[in-house]
MOPAC internal coordinates of N, CA, C and O (Angstrom, degrees):
PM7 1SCF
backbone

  N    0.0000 0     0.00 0     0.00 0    0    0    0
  C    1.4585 1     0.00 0     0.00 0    1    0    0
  C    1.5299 1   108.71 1     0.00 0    2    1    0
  O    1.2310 1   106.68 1   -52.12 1    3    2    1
  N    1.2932 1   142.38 1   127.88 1    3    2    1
  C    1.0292 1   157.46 1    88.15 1    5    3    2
  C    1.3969 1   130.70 1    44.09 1    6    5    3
  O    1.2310 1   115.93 1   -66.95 1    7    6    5
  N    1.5304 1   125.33 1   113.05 1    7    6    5
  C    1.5817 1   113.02 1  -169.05 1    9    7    6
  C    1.9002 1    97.74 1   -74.72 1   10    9    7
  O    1.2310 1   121.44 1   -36.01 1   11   10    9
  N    0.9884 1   114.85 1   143.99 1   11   10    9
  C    1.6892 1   134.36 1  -177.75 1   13   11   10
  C    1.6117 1    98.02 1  -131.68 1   14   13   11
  O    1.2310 1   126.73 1   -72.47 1   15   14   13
  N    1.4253 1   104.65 1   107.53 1   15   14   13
  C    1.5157 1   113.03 1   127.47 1   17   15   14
  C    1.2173 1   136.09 1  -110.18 1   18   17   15
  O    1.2310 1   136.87 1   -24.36 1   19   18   17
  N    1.5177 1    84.92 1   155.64 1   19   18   17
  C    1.9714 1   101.15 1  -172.88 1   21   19   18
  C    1.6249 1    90.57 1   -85.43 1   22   21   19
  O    1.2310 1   122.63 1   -41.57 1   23   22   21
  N    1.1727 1   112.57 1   138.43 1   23   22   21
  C    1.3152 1   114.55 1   148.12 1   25   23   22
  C    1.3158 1   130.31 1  -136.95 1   26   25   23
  O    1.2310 1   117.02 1   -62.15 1   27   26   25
  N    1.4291 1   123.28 1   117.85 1   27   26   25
  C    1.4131 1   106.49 1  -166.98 1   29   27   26
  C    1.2591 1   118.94 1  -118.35 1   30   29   27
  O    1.2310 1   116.78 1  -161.81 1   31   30   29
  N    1.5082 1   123.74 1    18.19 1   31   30   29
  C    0.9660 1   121.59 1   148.12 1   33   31   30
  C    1.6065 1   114.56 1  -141.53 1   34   33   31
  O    1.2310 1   122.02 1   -54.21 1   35   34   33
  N    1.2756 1   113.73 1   125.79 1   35   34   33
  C    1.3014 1    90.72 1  -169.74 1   37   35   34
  C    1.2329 1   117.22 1  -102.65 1   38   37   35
  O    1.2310 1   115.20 1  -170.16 1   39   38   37
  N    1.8820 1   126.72 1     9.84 1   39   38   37
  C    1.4554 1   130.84 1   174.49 1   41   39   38
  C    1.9717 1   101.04 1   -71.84 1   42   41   39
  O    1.2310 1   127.53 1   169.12 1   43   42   41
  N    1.2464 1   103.12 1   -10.88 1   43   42   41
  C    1.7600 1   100.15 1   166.95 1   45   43   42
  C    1.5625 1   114.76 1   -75.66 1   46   45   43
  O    1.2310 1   117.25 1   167.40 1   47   46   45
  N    1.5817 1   122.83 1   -12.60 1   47   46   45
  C    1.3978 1   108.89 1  -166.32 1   49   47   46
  C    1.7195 1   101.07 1  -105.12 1   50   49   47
  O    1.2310 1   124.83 1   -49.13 1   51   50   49
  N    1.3922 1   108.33 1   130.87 1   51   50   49
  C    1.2748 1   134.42 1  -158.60 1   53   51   50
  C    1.1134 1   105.79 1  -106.31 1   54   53   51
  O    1.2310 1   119.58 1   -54.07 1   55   54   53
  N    2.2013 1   118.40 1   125.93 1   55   54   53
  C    1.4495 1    98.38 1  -175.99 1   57   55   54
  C    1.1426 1   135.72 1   -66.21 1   58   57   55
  O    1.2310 1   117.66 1  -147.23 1   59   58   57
  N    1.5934 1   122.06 1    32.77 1   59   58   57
  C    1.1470 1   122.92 1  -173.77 1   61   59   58
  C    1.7896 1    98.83 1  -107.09 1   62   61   59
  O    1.2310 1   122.72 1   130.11 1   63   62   61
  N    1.5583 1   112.39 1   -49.89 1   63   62   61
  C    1.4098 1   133.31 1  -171.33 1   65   63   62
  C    1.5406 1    98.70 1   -64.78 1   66   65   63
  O    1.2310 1   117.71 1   153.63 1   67   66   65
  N    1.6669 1   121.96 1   -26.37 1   67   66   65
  C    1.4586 1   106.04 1  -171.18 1   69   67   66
  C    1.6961 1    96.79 1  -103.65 1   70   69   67
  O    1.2310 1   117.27 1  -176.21 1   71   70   69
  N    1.2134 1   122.79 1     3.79 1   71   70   69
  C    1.4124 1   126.65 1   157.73 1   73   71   70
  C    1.4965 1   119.80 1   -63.29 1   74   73   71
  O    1.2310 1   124.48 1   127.08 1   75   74   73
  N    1.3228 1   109.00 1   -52.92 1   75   74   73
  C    1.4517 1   138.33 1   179.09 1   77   75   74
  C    1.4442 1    97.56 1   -59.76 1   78   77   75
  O    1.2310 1   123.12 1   103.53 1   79   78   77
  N    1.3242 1   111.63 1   -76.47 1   79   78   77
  C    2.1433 1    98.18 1  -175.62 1   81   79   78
  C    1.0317 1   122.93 1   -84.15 1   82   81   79
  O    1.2310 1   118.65 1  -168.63 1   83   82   81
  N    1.6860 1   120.18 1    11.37 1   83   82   81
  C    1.4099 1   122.24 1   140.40 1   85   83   82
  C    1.6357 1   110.30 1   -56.05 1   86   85   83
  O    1.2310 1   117.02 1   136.06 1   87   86   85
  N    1.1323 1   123.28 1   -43.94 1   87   86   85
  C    1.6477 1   118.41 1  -176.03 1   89   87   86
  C    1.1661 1   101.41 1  -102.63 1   90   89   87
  O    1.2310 1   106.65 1  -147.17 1   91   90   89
  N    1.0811 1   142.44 1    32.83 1   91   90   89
  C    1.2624 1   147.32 1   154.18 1   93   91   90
  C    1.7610 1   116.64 1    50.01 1   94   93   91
  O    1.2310 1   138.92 1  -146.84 1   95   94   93
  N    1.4768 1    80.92 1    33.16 1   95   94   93
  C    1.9140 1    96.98 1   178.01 1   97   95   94
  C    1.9731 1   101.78 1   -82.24 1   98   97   95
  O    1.2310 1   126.11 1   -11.59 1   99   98   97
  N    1.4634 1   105.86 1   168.41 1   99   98   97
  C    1.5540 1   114.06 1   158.68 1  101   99   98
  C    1.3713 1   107.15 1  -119.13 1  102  101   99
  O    1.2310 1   117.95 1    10.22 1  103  102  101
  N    1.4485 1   121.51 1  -169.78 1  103  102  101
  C    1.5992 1   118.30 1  -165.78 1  105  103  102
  C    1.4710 1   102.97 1   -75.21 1  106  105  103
  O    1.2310 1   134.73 1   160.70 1  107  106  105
  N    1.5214 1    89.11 1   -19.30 1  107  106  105
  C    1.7655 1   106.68 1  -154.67 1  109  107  106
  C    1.6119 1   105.45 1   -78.55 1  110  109  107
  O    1.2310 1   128.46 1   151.32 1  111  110  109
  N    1.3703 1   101.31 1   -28.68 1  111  110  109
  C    1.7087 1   109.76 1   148.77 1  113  111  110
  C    1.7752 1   138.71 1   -54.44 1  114  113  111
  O    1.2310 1   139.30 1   133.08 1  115  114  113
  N    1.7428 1    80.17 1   -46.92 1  115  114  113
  C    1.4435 1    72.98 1  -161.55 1  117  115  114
  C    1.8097 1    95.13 1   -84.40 1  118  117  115
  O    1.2310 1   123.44 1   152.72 1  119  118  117
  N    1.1656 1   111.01 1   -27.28 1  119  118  117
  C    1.9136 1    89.89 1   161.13 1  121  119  118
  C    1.3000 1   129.18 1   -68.19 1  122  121  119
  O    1.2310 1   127.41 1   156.35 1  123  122  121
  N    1.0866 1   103.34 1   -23.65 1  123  122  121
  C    1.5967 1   107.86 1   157.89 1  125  123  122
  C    1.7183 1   106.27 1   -38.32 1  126  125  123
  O    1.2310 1   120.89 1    95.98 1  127  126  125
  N    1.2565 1   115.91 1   -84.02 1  127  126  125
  C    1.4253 1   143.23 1  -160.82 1  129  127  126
  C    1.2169 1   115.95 1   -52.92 1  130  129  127
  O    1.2310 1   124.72 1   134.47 1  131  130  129
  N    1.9353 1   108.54 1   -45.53 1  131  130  129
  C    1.5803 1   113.72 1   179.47 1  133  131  130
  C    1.2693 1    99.34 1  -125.23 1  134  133  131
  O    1.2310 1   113.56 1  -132.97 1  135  134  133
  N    1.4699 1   129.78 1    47.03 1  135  134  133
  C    1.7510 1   113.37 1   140.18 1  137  135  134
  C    2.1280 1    98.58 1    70.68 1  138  137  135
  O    1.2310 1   135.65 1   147.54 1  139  138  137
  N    0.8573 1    87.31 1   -32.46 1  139  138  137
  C    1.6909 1    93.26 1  -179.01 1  141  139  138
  C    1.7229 1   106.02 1   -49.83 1  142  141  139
  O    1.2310 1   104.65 1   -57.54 1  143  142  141
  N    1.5805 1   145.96 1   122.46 1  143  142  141
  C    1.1649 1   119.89 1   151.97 1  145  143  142
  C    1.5407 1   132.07 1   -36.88 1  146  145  143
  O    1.2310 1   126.19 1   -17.48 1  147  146  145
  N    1.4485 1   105.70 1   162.52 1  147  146  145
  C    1.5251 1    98.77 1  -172.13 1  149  147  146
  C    1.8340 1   100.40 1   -87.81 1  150  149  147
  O    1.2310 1   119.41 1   159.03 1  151  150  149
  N    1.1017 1   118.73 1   -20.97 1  151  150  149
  C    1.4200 1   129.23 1  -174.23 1  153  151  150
  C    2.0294 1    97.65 1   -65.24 1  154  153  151
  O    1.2310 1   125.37 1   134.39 1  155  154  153
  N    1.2327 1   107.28 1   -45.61 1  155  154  153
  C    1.0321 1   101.57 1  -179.67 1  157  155  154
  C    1.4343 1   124.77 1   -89.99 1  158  157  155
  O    1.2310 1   112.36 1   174.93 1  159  158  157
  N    1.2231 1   132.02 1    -5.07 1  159  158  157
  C    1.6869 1   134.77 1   163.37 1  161  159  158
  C    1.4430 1    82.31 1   -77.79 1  162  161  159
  O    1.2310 1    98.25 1   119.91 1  163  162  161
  N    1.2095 1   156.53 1   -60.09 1  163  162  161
  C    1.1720 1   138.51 1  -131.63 1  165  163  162
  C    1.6355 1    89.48 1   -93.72 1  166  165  163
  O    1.2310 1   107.66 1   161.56 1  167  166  165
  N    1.5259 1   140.63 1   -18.44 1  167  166  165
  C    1.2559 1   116.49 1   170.44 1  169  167  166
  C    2.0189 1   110.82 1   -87.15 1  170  169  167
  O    1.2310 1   133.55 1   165.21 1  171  170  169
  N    1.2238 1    91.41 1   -14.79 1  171  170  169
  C    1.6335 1    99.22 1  -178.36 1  173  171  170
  C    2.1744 1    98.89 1   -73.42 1  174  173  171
  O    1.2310 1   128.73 1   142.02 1  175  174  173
  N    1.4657 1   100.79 1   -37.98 1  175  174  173
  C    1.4621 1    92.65 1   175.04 1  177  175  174
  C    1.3413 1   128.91 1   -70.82 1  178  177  175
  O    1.2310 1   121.95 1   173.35 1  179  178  177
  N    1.1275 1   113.88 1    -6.65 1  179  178  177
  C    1.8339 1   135.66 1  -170.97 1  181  179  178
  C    1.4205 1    97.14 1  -125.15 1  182  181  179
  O    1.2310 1   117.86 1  -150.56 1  183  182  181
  N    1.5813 1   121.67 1    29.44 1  183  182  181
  C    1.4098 1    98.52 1   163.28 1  185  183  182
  C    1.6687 1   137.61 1    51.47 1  186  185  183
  O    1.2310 1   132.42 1  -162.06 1  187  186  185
  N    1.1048 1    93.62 1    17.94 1  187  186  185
  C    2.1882 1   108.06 1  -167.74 1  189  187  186
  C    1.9433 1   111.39 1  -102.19 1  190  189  187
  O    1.2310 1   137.03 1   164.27 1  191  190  189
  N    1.4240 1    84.62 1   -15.73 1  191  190  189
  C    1.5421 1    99.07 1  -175.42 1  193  191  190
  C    1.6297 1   117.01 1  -141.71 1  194  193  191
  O    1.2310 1   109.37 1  -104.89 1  195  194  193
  N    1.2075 1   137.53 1    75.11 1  195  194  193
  C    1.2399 1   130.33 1   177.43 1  197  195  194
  C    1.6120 1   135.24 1   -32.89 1  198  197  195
  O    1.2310 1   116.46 1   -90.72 1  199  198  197
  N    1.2126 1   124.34 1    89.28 1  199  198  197
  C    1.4667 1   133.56 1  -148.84 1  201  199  198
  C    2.3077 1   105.87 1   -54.63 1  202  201  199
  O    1.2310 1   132.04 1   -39.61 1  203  202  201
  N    1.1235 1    94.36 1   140.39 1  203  202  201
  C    1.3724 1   116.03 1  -164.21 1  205  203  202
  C    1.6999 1    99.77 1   -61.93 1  206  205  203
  O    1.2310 1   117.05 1   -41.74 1  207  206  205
  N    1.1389 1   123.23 1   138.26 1  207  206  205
  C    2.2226 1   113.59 1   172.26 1  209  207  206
  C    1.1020 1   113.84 1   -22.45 1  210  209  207
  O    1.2310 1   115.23 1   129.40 1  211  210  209
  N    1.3007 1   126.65 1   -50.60 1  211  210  209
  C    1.4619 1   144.71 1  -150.75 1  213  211  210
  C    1.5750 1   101.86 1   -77.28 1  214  213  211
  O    1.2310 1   123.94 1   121.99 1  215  214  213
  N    1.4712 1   110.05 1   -58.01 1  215  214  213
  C    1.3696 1   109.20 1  -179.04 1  217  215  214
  C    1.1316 1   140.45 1   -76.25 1  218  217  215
  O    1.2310 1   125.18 1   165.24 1  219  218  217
  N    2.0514 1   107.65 1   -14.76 1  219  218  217
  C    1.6678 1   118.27 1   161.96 1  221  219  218
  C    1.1670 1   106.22 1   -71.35 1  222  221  219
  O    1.2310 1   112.47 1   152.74 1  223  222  221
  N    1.3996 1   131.81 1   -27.26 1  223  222  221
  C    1.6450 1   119.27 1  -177.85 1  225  223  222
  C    1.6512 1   107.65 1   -90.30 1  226  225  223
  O    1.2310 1   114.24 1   167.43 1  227  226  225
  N    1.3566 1   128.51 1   -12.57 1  227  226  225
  C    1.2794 1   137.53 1   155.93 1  229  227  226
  C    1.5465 1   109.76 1   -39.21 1  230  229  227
  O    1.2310 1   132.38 1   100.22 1  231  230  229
  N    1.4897 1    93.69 1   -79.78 1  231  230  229
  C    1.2190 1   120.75 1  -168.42 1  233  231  230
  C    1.5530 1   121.76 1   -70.34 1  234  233  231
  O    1.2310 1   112.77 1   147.23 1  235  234  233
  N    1.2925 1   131.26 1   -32.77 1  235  234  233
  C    1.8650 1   132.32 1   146.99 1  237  235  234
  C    1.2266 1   115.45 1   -72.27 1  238  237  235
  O    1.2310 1   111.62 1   169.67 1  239  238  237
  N    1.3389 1   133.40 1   -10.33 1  239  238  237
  C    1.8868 1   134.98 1   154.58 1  241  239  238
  C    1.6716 1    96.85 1   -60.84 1  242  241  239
  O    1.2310 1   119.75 1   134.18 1  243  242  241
  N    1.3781 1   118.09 1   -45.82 1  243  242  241
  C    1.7097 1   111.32 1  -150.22 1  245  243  242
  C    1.6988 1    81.74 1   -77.86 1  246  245  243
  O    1.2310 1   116.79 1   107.92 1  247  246  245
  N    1.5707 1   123.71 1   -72.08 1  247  246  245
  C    1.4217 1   120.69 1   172.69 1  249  247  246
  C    1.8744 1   132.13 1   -50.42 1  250  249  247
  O    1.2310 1   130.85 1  -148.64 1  251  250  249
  N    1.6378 1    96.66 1    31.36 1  251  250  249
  C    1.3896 1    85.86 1  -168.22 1  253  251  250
  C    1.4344 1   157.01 1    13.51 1  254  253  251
  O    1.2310 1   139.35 1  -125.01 1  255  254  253
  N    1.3147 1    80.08 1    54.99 1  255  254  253
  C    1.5030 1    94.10 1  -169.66 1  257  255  254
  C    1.6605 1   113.02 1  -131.68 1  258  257  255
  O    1.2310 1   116.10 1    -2.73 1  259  258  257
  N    1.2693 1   125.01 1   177.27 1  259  258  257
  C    1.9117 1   120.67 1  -172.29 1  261  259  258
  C    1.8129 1    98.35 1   -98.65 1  262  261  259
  O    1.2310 1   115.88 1   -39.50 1  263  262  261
  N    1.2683 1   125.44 1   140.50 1  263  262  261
  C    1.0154 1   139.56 1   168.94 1  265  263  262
  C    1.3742 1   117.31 1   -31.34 1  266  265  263
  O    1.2310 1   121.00 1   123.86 1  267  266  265
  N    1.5559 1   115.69 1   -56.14 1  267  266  265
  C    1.3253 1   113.02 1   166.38 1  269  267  266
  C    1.7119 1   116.66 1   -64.86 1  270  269  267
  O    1.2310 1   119.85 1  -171.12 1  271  270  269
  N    1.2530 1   117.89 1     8.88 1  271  270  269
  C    1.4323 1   115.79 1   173.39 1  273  271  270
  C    1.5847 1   109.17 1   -84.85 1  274  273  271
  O    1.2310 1   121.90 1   154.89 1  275  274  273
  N    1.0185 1   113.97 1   -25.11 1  275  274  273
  C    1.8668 1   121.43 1  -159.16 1  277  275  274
  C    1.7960 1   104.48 1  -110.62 1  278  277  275
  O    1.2310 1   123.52 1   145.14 1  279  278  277
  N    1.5397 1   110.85 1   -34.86 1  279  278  277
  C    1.3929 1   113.15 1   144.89 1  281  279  278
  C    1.1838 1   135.86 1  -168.02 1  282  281  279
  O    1.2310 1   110.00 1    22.67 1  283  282  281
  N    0.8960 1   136.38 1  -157.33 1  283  282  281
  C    1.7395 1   129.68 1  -139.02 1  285  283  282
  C    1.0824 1    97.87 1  -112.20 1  286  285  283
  O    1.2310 1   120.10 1   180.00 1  287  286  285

């Protein structure tokens, strides 16, 4: 069987959060990976805290992707 998510709204998924379950990471990963707390990817994924220079290029290096990909 197949990973299935529900999603029922999808103006909640953040290009950072749909980066993340594109690779099928958790927060608990990606602080794992980049030193970042997990308290704080999870406010950077909900938009509540605007992530610091250091940690958008952290964090779109781990999702291979360009900084302006994850936000604006």
């Amino acid at each position: 069987m197949g990973f299935l998510l529900e999603v029922k709204d999808m103006t909640k998924l953040t290009r950072l959060k749909l980066a993340k379950l594109h690779t099928g990471k958790s927060q608990w990963d990606v602080a794992k990976e980049t030193g970042i707390p997990q308290t704080v990817v999870s406010l950077y994924e909900r938009e509540l805290k605007e992530p610091k220079p250091d940690h958008k290029e952290t964090l779109a290096k781990l999702f291979g992707k360009k900084v302006r990909e994850l936000w604006k």
